[in-house]
C-alpha positions in Angstrom: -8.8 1.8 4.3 -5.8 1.1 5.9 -4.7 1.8 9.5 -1.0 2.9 10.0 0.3 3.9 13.4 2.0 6.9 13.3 5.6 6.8 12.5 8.6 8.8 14.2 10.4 11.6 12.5 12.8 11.3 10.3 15.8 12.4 12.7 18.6 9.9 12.7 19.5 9.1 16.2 22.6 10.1 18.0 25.5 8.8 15.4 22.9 7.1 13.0 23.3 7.8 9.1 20.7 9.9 7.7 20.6 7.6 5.1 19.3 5.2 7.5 16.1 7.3 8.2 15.7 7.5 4.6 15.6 3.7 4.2 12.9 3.7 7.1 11.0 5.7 5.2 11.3 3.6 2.1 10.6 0.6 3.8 7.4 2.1 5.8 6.3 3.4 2.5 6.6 -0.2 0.9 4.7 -1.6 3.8 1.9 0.7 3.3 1.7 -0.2 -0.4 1.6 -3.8 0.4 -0.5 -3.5 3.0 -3.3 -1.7 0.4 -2.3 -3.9 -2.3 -3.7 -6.6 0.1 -7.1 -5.3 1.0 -7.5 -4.3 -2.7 -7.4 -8.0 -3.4 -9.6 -8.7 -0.5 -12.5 -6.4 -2.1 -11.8 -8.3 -5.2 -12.4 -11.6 -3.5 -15.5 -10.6 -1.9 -17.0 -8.8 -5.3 -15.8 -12.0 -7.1 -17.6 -14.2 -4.4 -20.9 -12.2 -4.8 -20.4 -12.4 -9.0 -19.9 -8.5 -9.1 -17.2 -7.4 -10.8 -15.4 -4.0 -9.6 -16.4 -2.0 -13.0 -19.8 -2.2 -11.9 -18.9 -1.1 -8.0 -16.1 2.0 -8.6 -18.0 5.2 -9.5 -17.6 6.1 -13.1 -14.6 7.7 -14.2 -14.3 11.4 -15.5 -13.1 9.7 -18.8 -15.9 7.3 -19.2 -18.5 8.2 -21.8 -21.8 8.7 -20.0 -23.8 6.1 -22.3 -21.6 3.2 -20.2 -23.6 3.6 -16.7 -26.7 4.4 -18.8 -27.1 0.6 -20.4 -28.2 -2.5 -18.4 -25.7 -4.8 -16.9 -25.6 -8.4 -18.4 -26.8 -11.2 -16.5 
């Protein structure tokens, strides 16, 4: 889970492009990606360090025949 601080409105200021508030937004968006792209790998790094791998951590998908979770794990 990520912690974001809360942004200001989109309003440009006094004489400012709206296109810059725009760009702002882009660019808090990309940061927020980033920044979850980062801790993802972190909980990789930690399953990997304790041998897990994520398939056997994540909750089973709707897709994802039921016999999958029902068979022991190798190892």
């Amino acid at each position: 889970m990520t912690c974001l601080s809360q942004t200001p409105p989109l309003a440009p200021q006094s004489g400012a492009s709206p296109l810059l508030g725009w760009l702002a937004a882009w660019q808090r968006a990309f940061a927020a990606a980033r920044a979850q792209r980062y801790l993802a790998t972190l909980d990789d790094r930690a399953l990997c360090d304790l041998g897990l791998s994520r398939e056997l951590v994540d909750p089973p998908r709707p897709c994802d025949p039921s016999g999958l979770w029902l068979s022991r794990v190798p190892g």
